[in-house]
N, C-alpha and C positions, 0 to 999 in steps of 0.2 A: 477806561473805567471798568471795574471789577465789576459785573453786574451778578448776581444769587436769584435763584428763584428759592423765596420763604419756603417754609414747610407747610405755609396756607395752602400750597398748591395740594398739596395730599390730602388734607384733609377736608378741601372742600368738595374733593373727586371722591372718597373714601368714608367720610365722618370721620367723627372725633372719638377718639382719637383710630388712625389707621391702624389695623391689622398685620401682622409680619407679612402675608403674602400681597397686601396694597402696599407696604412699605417698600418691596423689591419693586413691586409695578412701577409705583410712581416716580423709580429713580431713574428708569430706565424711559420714559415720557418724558421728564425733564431735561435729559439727556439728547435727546429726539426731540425734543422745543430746540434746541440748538445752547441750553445755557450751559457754562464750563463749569458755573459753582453750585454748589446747594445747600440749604439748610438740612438738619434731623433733629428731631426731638424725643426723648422718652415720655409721655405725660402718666403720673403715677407710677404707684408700685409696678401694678402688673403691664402696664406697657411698658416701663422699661424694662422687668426683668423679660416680658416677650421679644423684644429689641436686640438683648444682649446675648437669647439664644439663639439670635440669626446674625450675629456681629460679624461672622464669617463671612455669610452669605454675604450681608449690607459689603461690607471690604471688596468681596469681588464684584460686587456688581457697580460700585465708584469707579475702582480700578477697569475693568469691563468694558466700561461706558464713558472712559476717558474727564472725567470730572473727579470734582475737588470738593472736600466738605468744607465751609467756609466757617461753618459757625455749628456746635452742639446744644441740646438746651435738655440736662437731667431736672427736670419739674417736677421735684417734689415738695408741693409746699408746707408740709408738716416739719421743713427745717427750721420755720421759725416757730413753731409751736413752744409753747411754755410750759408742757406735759415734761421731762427730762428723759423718764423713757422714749414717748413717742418722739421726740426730738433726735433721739441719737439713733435708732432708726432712721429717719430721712436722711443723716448728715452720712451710714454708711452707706445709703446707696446712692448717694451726692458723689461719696467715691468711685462708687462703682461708672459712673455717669460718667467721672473724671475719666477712669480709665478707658471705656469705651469710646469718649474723645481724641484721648492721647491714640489707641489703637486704629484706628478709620482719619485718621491723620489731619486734625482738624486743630488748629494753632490755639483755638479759644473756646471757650464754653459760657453759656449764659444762662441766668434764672431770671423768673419775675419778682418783685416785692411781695406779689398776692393782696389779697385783702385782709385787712387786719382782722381779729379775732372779738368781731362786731355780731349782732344777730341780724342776720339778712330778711326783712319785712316783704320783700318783695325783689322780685327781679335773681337774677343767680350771677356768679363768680365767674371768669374769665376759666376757674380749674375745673371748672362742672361743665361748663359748656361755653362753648366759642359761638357767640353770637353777638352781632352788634344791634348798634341804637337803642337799646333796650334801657328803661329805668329803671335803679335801683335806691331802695329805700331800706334806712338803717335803722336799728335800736341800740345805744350805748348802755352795755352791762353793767350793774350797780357798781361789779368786783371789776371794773375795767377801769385799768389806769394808764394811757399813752403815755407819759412817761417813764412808766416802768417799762412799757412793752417797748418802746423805740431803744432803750436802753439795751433789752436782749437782742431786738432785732441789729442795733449793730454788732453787737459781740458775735452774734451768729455772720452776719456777713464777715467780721475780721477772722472770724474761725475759716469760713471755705474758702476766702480769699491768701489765705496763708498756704492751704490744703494747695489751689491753684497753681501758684507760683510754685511752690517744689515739684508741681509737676513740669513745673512750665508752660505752662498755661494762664494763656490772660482771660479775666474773671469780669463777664461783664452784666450791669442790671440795665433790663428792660422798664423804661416808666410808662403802663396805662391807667385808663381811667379807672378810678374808686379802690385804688392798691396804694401800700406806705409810699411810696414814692412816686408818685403820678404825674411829677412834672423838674424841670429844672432845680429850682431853688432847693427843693427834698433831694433830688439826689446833692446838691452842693454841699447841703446838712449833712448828708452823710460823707462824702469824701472829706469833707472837714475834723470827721472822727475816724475816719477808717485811712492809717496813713501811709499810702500803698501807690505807687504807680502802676503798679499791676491789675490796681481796678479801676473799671471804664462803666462807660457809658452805652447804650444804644439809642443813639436819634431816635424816635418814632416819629416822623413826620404824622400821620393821622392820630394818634392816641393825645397827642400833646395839642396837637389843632383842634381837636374837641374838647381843649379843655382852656381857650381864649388865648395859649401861650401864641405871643407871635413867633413864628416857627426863627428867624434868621434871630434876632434875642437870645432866644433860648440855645441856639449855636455861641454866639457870641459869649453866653454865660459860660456856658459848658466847653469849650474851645477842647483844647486836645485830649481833656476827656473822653469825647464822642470817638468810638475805635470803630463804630458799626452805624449801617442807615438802613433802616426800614422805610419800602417809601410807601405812601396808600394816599388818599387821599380824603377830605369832605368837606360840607358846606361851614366848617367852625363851631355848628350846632350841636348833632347829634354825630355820635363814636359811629361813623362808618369808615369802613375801607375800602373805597373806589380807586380805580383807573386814574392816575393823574390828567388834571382836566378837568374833570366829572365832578370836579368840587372849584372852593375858590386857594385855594393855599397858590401863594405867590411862589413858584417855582425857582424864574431866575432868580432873584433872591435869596433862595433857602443854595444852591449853586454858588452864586458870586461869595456869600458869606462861609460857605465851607470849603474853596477857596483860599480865601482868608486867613483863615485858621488851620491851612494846610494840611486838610484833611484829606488822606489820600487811600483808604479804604472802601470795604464792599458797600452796594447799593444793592439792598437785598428786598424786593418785589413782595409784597406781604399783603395781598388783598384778601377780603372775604368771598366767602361763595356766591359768585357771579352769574346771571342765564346764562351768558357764554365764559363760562372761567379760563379755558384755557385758552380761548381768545384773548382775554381781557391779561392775563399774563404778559402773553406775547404783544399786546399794543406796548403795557407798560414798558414791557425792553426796548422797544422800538423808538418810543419818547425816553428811553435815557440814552439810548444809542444817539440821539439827535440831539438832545441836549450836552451829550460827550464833545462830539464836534464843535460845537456851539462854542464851549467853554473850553474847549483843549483839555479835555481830563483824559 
């Protein structure tokens, strides 16, 4: 089993988003956790273009510290904006993302859907701030028409996933809660328009459990789709990401069914900010390491 410790680990030791010099810290503690892969993310303009002025550094300190990037994530969510200026803005530094992937040698890169271009009443955006459980309440704009916007939103996904593949690079979305595609069936909708084997999927085990999907379903729907697994955990209820365990999500299951579908990629550790976080890390690998055995993976 390929296990990743997420880029949650930084940013729950660090805030959101990390700084260039918590950025080297945290690669070289996850490194010293004992794990072999890891995530990176740029979130926004100015974190990534802070990112890409220490890409050197980030380089030697993977190579350094004997680990692997597993996965990159350029978050800019103004690529799906309906501005045309501000859109072509995010989608070059979508490149720039690409390139600093391809450079720090990492096979794949990832975005979120984001939330659509709603008026937030309450509660904030997964791009504003990383916190879970929290409610959010919406207002649909008079001038808002979803299917106009799903329309750009795919065109904008077949634009970067085109960008992707000539890099070589496989092109993957994240589905959480209250963003265009927050669960199975939405991403289906979209691989249905977007016609690319080059684009994937990311399991969320906890984003998709809080939102009633039965987690082994939702494998089954998305079959070799799913190129990446986030794992976290909660009670089905509310959008947390605990410790596997610590909630009810049927584990062997979500295992036996990926499995199945022979799926033979990373298992990337994505909790939120824990009393003991870097505890709570290390249980996680500990119960994949066991559950590896278990299953022969």
């Amino acid at each position: 089993m390929k296990i990743t410790c997420a880029w949650m680990y930084a940013i729950g030791e660090y805030g959101f988003p990390p700084k260039p010099e918590h950025m080297l810290k945290a690669i070289k503690e996850m490194a010293d956790m004992g794990f072999e892969y890891i995530e990176l993310e740029g979130m926004g303009y100015e974190n990534l273009d802070q990112l890409i002025s220490i890409k050197g550094d980030l380089k030697k300190a993977i190579e350094d510290n004997g680990i692997s990037l597993s996965n990159f994530a350029p978050l800019i969510p103004e690529v799906f904006s309906m501005d045309k200026p501000i859109q072509k803005k995010a989608l070059d530094y979508f490149i720039k993302g690409m390139e600093v992937a391809d450079y720090l040698g990492s096979p794949r890169i990832w975005i979120d859907s984001y939330a659509p271009p709603v008026i937030i009443k309450e509660g904030k955006t997964f791009s504003e701030e990383i916190s879970y459980g929290n409610t959010m309440l919406i207002k649909i704009p008079k001038d808002f028409s979803w299917d106009r916007f799903w329309d750009h939103f795919v065109a904008s996904v077949d634009i970067m996933n085109r960008q992707a593949k000539k890099a070589n690079l496989e092109f993957l979305i994240e589905p959480r809660v209250h963003e265009v595609t927050p669960n199975s069936d939405s991403l289906l909708r979209l691989f249905d328009q977007v016609h690319s084997e080059n684009l994937g999927a990311i399991l969320d085990v906890a984003h998709q459990h809080a939102q009633k999907e039965p987690i082994p379903l939702a494998i089954e729907k998305l079959g070799k789709r799913i190129r990446y697994v986030h794992v976290a955990d909660n009670d089905g209820r509310d959008n947390r990401h605990f410790v596997p365990g610590d909630g009810n999500v049927d584990w062997d299951e979500v295992f036996e069914t990926l499995i199945k579908i022979g799926y033979q990629g990373h298992y990337a550790i994505d909790l939120e900010k824990l009393p003991d976080h870097k505890g709570s890390f290390l249980k996680t690998r500990d119960f994949l390491m066991e559950k590896a055995k278990l299953f022969n993976i």
